[in-house]
C-alpha beads as a LAMMPS data file, in Angstrom:
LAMMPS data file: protein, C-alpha beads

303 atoms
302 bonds

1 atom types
1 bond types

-500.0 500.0 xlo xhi
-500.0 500.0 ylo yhi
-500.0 500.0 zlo zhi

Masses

1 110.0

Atoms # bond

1 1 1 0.000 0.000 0.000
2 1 1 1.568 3.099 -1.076
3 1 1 -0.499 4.921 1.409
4 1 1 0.964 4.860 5.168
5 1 1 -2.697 3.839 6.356
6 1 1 -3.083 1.699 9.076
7 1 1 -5.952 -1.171 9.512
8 1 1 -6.536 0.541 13.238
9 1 1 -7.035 4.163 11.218
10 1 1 -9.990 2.087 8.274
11 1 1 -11.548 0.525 11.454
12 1 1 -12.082 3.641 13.335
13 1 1 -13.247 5.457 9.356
14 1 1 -15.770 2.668 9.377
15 1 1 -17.355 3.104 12.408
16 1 1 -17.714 6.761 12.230
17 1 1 -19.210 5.892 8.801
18 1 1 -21.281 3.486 10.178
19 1 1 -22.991 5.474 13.094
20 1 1 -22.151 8.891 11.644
21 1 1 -21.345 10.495 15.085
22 1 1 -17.997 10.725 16.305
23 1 1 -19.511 10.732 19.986
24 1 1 -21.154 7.600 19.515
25 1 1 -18.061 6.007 17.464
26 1 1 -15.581 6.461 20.212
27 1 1 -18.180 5.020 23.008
28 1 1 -17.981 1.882 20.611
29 1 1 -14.008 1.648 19.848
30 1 1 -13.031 2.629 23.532
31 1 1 -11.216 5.909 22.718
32 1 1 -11.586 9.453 23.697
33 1 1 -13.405 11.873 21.353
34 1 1 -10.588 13.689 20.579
35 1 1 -8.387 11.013 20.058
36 1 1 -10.847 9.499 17.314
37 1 1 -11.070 13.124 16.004
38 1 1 -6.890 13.592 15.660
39 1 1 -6.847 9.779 13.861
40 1 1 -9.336 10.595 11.251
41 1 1 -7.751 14.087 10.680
42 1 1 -4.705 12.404 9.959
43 1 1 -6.410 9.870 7.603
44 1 1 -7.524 12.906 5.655
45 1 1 -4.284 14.474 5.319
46 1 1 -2.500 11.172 4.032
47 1 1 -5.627 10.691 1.596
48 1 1 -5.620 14.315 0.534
49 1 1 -9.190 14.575 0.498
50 1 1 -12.068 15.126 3.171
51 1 1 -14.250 11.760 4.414
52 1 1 -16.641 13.690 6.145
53 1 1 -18.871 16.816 6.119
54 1 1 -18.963 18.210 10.084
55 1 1 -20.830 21.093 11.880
56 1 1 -21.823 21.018 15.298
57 1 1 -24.728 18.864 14.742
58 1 1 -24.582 16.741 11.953
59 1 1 -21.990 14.262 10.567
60 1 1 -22.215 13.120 6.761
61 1 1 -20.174 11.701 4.728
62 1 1 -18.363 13.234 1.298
63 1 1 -18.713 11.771 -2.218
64 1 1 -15.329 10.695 -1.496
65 1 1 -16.184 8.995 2.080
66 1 1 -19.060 7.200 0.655
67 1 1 -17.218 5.444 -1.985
68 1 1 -14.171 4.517 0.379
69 1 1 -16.958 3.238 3.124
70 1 1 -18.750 0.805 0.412
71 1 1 -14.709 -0.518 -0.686
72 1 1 -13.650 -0.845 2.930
73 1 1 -16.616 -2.104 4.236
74 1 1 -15.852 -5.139 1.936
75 1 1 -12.346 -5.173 2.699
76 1 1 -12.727 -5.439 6.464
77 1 1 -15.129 -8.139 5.793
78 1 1 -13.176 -10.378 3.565
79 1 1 -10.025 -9.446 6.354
80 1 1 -12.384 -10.993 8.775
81 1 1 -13.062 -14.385 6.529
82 1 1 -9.194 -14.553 5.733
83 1 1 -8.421 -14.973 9.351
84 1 1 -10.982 -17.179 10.442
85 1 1 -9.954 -19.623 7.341
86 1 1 -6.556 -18.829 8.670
87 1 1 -7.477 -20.149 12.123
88 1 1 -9.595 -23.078 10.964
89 1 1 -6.702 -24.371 9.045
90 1 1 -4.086 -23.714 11.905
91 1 1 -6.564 -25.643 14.157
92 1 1 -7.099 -28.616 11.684
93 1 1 -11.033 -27.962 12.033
94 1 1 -13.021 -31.051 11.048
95 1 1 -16.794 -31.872 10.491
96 1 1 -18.859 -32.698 8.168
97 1 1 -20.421 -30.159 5.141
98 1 1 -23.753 -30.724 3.586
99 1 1 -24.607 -29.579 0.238
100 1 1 -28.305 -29.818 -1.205
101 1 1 -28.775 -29.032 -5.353
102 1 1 -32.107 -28.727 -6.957
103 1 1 -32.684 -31.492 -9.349
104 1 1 -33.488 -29.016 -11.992
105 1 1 -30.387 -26.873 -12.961
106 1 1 -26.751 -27.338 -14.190
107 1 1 -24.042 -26.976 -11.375
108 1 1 -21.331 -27.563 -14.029
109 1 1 -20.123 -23.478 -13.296
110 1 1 -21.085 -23.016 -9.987
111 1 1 -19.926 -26.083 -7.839
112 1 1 -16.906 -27.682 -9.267
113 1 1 -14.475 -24.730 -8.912
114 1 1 -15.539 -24.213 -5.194
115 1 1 -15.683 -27.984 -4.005
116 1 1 -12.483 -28.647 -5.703
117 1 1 -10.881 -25.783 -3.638
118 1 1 -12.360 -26.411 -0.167
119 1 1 -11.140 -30.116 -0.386
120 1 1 -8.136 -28.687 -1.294
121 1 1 -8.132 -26.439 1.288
122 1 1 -9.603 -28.392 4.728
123 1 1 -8.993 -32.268 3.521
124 1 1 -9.929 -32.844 6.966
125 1 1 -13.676 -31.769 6.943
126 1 1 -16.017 -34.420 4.509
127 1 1 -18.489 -32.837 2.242
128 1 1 -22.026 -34.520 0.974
129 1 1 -23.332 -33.279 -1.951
130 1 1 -26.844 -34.366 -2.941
131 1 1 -29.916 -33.794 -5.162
132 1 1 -33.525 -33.592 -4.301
133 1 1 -36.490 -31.841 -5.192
134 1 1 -36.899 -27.970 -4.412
135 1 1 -39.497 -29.006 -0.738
136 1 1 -36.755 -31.877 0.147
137 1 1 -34.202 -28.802 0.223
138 1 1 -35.998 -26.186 1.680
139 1 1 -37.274 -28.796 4.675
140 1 1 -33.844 -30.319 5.211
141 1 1 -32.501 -26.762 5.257
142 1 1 -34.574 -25.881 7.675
143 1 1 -34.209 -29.128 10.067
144 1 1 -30.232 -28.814 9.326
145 1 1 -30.298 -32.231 7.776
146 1 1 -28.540 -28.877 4.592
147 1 1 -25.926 -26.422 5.840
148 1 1 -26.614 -25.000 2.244
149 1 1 -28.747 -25.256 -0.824
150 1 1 -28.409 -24.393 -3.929
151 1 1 -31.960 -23.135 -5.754
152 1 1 -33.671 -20.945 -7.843
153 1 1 -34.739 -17.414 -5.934
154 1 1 -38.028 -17.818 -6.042
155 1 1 -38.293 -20.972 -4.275
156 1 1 -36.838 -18.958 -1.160
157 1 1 -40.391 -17.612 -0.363
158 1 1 -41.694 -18.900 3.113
159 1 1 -38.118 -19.412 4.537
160 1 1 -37.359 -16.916 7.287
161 1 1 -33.491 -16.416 8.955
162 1 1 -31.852 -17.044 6.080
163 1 1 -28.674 -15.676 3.993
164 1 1 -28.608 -16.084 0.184
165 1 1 -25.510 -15.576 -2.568
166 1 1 -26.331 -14.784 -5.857
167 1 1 -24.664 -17.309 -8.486
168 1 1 -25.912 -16.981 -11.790
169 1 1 -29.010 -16.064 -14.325
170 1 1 -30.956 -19.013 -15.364
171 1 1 -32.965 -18.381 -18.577
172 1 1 -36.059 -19.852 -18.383
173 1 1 -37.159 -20.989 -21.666
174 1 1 -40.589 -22.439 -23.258
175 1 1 -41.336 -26.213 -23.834
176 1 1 -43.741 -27.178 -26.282
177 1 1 -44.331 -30.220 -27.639
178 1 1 -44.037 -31.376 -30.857
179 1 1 -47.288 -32.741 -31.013
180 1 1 -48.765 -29.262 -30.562
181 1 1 -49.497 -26.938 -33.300
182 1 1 -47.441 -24.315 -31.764
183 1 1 -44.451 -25.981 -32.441
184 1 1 -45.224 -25.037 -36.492
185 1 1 -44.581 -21.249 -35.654
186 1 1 -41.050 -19.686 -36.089
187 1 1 -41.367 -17.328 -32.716
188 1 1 -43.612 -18.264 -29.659
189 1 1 -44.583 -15.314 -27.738
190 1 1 -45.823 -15.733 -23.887
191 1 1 -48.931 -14.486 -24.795
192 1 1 -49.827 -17.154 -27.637
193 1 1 -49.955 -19.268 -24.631
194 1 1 -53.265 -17.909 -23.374
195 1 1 -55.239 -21.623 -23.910
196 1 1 -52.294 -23.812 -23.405
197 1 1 -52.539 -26.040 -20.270
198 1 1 -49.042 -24.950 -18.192
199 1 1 -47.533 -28.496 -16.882
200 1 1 -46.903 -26.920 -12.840
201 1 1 -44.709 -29.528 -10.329
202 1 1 -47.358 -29.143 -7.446
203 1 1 -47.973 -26.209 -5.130
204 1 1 -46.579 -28.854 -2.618
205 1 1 -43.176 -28.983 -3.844
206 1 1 -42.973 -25.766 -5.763
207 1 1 -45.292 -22.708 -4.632
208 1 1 -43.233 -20.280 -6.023
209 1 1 -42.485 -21.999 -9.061
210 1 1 -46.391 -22.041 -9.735
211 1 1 -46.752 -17.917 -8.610
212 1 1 -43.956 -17.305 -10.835
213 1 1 -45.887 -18.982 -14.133
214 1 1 -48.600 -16.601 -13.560
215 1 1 -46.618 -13.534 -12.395
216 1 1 -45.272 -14.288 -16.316
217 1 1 -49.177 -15.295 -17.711
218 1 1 -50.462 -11.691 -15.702
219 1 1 -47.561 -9.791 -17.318
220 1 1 -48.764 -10.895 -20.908
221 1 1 -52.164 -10.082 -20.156
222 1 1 -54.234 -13.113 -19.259
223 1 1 -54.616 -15.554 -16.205
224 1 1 -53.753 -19.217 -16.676
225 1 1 -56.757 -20.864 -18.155
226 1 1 -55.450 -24.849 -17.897
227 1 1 -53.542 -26.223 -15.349
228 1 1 -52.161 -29.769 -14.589
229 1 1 -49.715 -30.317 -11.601
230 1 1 -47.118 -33.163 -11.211
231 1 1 -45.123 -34.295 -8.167
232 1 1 -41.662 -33.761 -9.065
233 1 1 -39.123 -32.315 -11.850
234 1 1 -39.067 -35.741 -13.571
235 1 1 -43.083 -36.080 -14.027
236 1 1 -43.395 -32.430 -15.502
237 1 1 -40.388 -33.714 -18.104
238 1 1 -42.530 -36.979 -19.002
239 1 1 -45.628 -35.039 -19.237
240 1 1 -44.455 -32.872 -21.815
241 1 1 -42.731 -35.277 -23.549
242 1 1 -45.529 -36.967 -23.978
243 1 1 -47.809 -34.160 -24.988
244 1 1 -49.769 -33.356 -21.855
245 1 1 -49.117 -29.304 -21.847
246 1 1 -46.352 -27.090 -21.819
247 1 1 -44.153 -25.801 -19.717
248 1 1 -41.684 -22.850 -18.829
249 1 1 -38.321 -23.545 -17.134
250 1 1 -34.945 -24.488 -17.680
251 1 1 -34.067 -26.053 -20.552
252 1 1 -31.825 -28.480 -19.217
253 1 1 -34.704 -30.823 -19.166
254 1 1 -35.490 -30.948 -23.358
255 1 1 -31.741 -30.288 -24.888
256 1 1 -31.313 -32.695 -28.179
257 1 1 -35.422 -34.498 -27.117
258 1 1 -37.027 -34.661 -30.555
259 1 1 -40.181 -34.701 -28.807
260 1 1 -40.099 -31.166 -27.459
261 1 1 -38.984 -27.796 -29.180
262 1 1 -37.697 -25.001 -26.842
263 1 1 -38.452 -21.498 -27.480
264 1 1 -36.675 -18.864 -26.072
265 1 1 -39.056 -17.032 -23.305
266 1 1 -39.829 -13.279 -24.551
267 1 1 -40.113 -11.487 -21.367
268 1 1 -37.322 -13.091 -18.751
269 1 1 -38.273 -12.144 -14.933
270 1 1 -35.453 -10.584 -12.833
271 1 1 -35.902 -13.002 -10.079
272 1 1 -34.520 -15.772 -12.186
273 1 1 -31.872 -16.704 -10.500
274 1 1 -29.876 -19.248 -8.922
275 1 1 -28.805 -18.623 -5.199
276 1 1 -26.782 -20.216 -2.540
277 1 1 -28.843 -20.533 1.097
278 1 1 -28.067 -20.822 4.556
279 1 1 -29.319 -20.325 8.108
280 1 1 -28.491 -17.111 9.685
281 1 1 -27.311 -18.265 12.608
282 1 1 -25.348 -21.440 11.966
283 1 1 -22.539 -20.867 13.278
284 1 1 -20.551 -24.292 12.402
285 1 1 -17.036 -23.451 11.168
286 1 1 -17.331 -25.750 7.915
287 1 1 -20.572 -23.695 6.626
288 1 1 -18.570 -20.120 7.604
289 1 1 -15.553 -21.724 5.253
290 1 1 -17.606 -23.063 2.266
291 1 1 -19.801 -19.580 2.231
292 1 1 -16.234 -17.499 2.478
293 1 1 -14.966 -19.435 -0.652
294 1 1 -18.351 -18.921 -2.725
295 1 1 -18.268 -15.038 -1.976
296 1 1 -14.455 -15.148 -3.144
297 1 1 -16.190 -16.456 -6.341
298 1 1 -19.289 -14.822 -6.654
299 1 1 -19.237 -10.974 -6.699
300 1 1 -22.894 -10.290 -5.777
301 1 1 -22.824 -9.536 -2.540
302 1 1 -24.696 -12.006 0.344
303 1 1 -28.429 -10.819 1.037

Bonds

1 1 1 2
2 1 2 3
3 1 3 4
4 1 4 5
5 1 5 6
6 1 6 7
7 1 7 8
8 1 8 9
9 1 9 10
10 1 10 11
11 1 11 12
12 1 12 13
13 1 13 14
14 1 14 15
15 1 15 16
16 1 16 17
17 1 17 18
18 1 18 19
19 1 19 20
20 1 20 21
21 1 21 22
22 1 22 23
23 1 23 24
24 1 24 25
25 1 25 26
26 1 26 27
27 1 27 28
28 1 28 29
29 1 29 30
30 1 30 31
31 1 31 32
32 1 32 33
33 1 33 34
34 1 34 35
35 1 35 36
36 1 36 37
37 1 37 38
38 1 38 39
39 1 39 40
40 1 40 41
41 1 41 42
42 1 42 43
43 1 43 44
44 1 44 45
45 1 45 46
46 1 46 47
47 1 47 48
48 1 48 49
49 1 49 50
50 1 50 51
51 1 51 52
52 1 52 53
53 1 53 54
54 1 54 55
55 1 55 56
56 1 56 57
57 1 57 58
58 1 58 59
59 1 59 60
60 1 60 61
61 1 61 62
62 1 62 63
63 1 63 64
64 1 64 65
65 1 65 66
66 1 66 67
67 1 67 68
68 1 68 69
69 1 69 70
70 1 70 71
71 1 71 72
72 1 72 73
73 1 73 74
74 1 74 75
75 1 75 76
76 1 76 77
77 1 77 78
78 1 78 79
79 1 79 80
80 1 80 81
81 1 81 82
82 1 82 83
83 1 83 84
84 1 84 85
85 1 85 86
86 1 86 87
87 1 87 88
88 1 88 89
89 1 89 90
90 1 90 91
91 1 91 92
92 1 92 93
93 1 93 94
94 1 94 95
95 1 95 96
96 1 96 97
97 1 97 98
98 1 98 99
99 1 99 100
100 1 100 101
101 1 101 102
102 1 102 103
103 1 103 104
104 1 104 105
105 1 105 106
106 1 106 107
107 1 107 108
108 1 108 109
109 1 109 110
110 1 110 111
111 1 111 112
112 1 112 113
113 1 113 114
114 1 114 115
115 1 115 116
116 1 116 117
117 1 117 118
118 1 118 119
119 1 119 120
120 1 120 121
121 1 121 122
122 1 122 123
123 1 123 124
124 1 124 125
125 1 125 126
126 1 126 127
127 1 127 128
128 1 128 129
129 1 129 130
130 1 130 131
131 1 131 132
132 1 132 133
133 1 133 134
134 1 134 135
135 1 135 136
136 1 136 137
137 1 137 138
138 1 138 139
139 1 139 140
140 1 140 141
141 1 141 142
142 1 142 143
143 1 143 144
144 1 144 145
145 1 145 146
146 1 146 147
147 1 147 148
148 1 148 149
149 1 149 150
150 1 150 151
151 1 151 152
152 1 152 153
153 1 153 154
154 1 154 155
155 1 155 156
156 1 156 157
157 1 157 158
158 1 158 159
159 1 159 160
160 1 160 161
161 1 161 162
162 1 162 163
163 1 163 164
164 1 164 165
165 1 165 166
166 1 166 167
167 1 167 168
168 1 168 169
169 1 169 170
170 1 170 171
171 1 171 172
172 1 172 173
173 1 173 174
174 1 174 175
175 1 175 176
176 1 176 177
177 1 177 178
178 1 178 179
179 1 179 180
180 1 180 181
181 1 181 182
182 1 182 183
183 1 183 184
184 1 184 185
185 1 185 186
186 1 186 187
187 1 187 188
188 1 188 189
189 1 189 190
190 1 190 191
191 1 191 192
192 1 192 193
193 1 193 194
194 1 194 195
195 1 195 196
196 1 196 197
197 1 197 198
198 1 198 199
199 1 199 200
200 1 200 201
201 1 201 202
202 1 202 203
203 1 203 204
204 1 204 205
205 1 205 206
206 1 206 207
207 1 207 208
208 1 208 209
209 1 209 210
210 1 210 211
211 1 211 212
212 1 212 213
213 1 213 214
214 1 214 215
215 1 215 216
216 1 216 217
217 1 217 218
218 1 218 219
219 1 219 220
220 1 220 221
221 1 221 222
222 1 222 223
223 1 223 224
224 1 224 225
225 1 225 226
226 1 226 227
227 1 227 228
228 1 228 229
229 1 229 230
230 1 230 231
231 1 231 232
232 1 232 233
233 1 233 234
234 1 234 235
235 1 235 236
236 1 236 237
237 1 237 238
238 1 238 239
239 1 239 240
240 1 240 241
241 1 241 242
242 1 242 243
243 1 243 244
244 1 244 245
245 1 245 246
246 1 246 247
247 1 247 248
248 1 248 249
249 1 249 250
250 1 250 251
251 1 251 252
252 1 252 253
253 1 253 254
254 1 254 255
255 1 255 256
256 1 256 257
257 1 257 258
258 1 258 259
259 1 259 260
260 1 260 261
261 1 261 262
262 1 262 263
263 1 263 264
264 1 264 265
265 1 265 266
266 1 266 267
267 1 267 268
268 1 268 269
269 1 269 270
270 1 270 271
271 1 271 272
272 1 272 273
273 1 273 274
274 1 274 275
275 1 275 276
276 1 276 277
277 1 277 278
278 1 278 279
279 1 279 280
280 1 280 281
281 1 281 282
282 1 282 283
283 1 283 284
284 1 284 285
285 1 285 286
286 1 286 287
287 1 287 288
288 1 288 289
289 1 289 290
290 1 290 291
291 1 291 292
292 1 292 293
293 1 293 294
294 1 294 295
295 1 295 296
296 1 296 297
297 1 297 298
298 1 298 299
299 1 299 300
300 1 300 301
301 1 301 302
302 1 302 303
């Protein structure tokens, strides 16, 4: 750092930043008002710039300040992750890691890299990964049978105390097939789908997969007519196949089926996305270390 700022000198920034009263910052850090005062003066003058905006009343910070707050924020966060790791591996922490995956989606970019590097990393702790449908997840999530699950974002409806990571988009797409006329058109728009029967896995299993079909059917003007739920990922697949209805969801599912065709979806929701889950307050060390590697990965930041 060509800078001669100290670690001590961001910590007591942040906290000023944080509470925006340099009364109530040096209550929290244990240090006399004026002290606090004299150590972000001298922050300024190495910086060259002003953090914060000051009268007798009022603390804000500058332009400037802001921007340094959101970088250092992250920094002192990730400073915090590299030591515990540090102290995990100095310790030889073991235990066991659970790791739940929607049957649905392609993991191919998202888990690999990650598992490959915490093995790596902590040989000592064992990691399960499994696959099950999106209620199996959010249930064994919840009874800790999951330290973390892997699912679309709107499955996370209902769950309370939780922490998610965004990972990637995944385009939803529309599944027709062949047997149905619509598969003779070039383009499929969602609203030529106003008196198809929508193939749903069951409110059971997937609530928010069903208000997310007609948050799409409202948005192109019309309320699903025809309905016809299935248990599980692998019935909705065999209805379609088989000519039943259509559906709209990944894909994955239909690639290189002659039965099907797969039209891109017209209007793509911003909520379609896959997210990494976990319980506030777990506290186990090999959740803390798996969730530190993903956000070294991901660069959304953890909700």
């Amino acid at each position: 750092m060509q800078n001669k700022i100290s670690f001590q000198q961001i910590d007591y920034f942040l906290t000023v930043a944080e509470v925006l009263s340099f009364t109530d910052a040096s209550r929290l850090l244990y240090i006399s008002q004026p002290a606090l005062s004299k150590q972000i003066g001298a922050l300024e003058k190495e910086l060259g710039f002003s953090l914060f905006v000051r009268d007798r009343r009022h603390v804000a910070l500058t332009p400037a300040g802001a921007s340094l707050y959101r970088d250092w924020n992250e920094l002192s966060k990730r400073m915090e992750d590299s030591l515990f790791a540090a102290r995990a591996i100095s310790s030889q922490t073991s235990g066991i890691l659970s790791v739940g995956c929607s049957d649905t989606f392609d993991y191919s970019d998202v888990l690999p890299f990650t598992v490959r590097r915490y093995i790596k990393n902590y040989p000592q702790i064992d990691i399960n990964i499994e696959s099950h449908s999106f209620r199996t997840l959010r249930d064994g999530l919840m009874s800790d049978k999951f330290d973390v699950i892997m699912t679309p974002y709107f499955e996370l409806d209902g769950l309370s105390d939780v922490q998610w990571l965004r990972l990637k988009d995944i385009p939803l797409s529309i599944i027709i097939p062949t047997s149905n006329p619509l598969c003779e058109r070039e383009h499929i728009r969602f609203r030529d789908l106003n008196e198809e029967t929508f193939i749903l896995i069951s409110p059971n299993d997937s609530l928010g997969g069903i208000n997310h079909t007609q948050e799409l059917c409202r948005r192109s003007g019309f309320r699903m007519k025809n309905a016809r739920h299935v248990p599980n990922v692998s019935s909705l697949e065999l209805a379609v196949k088989n000519g039943l209805g259509i559906a709209v969801c990944n894909s994955k599912l239909f690639e290189n089926d002659s039965s099907c065709r797969i039209f891109p979806l017209d209007m793509q929701p911003d909520d379609s996305f896959l997210v990494a889950v976990w319980k506030k307050h777990t506290a186990g060390i090999p959740l803390k270390l798996f969730t530190t590697l993903l956000q070294e990965h991901f660069s959304h930041p953890v909700r």
